[in-house]
C-alpha distance (Angstrom), angle and dihedral (degrees) to the residues before:
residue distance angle dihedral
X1 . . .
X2 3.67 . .
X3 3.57 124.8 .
X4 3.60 100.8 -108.2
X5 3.68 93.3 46.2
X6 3.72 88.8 58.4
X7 3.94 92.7 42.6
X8 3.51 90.6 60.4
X9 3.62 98.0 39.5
X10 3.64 90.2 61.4
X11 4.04 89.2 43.9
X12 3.88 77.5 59.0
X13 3.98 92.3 47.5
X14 3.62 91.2 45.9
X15 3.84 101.7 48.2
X16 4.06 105.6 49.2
X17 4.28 89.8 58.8
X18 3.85 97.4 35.4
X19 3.81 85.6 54.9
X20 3.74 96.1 41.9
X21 3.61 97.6 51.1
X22 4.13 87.4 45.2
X23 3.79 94.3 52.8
X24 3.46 87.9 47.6
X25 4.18 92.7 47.1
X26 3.72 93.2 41.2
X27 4.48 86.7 43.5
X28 4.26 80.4 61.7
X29 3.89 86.3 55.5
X30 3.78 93.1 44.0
X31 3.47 95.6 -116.7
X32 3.85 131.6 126.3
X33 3.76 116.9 -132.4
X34 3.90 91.0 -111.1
X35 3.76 93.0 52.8
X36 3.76 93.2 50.1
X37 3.94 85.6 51.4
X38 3.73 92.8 58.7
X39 3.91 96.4 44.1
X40 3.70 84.3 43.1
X41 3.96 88.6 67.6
X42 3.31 101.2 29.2
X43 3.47 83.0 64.2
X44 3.50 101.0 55.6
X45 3.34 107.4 30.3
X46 3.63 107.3 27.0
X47 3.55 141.8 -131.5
X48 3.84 115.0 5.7
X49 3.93 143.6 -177.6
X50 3.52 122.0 -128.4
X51 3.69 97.2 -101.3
X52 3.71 92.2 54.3
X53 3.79 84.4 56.2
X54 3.37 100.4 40.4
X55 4.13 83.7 50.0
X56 4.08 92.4 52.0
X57 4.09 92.4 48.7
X58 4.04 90.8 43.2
X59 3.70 77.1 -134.8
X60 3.80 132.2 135.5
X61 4.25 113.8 -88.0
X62 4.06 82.6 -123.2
X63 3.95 90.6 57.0
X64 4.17 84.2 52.9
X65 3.80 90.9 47.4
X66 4.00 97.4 55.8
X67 3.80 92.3 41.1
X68 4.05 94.0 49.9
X69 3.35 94.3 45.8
X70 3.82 89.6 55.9
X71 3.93 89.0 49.8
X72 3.75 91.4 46.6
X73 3.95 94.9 47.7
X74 3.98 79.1 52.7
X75 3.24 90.1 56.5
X76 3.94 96.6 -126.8
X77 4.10 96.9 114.3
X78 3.84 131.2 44.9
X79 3.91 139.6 -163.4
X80 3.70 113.5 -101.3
X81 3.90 122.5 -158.1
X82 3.93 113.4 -103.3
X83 3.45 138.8 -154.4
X84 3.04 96.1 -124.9
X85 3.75 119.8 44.2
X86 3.41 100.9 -138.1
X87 3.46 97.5 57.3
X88 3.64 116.0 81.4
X89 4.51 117.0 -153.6
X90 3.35 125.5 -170.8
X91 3.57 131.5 -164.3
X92 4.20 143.1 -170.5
X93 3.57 103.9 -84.3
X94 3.79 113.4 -149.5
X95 3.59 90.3 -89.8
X96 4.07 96.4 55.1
X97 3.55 91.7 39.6
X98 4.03 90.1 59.2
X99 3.83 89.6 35.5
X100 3.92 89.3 55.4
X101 3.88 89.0 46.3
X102 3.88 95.9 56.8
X103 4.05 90.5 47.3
X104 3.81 90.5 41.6
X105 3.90 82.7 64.9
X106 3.85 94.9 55.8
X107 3.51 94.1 43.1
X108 3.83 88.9 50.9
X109 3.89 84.6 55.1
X110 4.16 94.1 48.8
X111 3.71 91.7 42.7
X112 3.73 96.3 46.2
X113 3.86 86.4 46.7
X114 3.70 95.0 54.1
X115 3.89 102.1 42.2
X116 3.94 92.7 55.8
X117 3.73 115.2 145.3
X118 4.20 83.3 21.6
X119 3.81 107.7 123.7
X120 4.07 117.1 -140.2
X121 3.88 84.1 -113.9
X122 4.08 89.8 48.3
X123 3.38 77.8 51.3
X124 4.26 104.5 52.9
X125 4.26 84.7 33.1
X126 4.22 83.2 58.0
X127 3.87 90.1 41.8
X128 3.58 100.2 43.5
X129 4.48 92.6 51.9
X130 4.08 90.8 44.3
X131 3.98 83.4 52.0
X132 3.91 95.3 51.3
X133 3.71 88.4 42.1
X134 3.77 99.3 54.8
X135 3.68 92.8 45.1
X136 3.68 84.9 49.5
X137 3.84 86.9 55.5
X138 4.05 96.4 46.2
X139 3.54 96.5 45.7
C-alpha cells in the first residue's frame, strides 16, 4: 500500500471516533456540532458575516442561516452594525462568549486526553501537512 493511501486511511480512522465522541461531548453541553463550530470562531476571530462563515464550514450560506438563527434564539450570538448595510455580522454576546468558555474547558480535557504521547512539535508537524493539504483541496 502506498503511503498516501495509508495516510488517508488513517485520516479516515481518525475522523469517524474523534467526531463521535465530540457530538456526544458537545450533546452534554446542549450544543450541536455546527453550533459549536460557529461559537468556536466567533471566538477567535471575532465578529463575522455569513459568507465568511459559510466560507470557513465549506458549507452552503442557507446551512449558516438555520444554525445562527438557533444560536441567536439561544441567545449566545448577536447582530453587529456593518459598514455596509447589506451585510449582516454577528458576534458572541456575553452569554455565548461564557457558554463557549465553559465547553472550551471540556474540550481541553477530551483533546488533551486523546493526543497523549503527541509532542507540541508532533503536534505543529500534523497541523502544518493538514493545512497544505486543504489548501491543496480548495484551490
Amino acid at each position: 500500500m502506498k503511503t498516501s493511501q495509508r495516510f488517508f486511511h488513517q485520516l479516515l480512522m481518525l475522523y469517524r471516533p474523534f467526531e463521535n465522541r465530540l457530538v456526544l461531548l458537545l450533546g452534554e453541553h446542549k450544543l450541536q456540532r455546527a453550533q459549536w463550530t460557529i461559537l468556536y470562531y466567533l471566538s477567535n476571530f471575532g465578529a463575522a458575516t455569513l459568507v465568511e462563515l459559510s466560507n470557513y464550514q465549506a458549507v452552503e450560506k442557507p446551512t449558516i442561516t438555520r444554525t445562527v438563527h438557533q444560536l441567536k434564539d439561544l441567545g449566545y450570538i448577536e447582530q453587529v452594525p456593518s459598514q455596509d448595510k447589506r451585510e449582516k455580522k454577528i458576534q458572541l454576546s456575553d452569554l455565548g462568549q461564557k457558554v463557549y468558555n465553559e465547553v472550551r474547558v471540556s474540550i481541553d480535557q477530551f483533546e488533551g486526553d486523546i493526543l497523549k504521547g503527541v509532542s507540541e512539535s508532533e503536534q505543529l508537524d500534523a497541523i502544518r501537512i493538514m493545512s497544505e493539504i486543504r489548501n491543496n483541496l480548495i484551490k
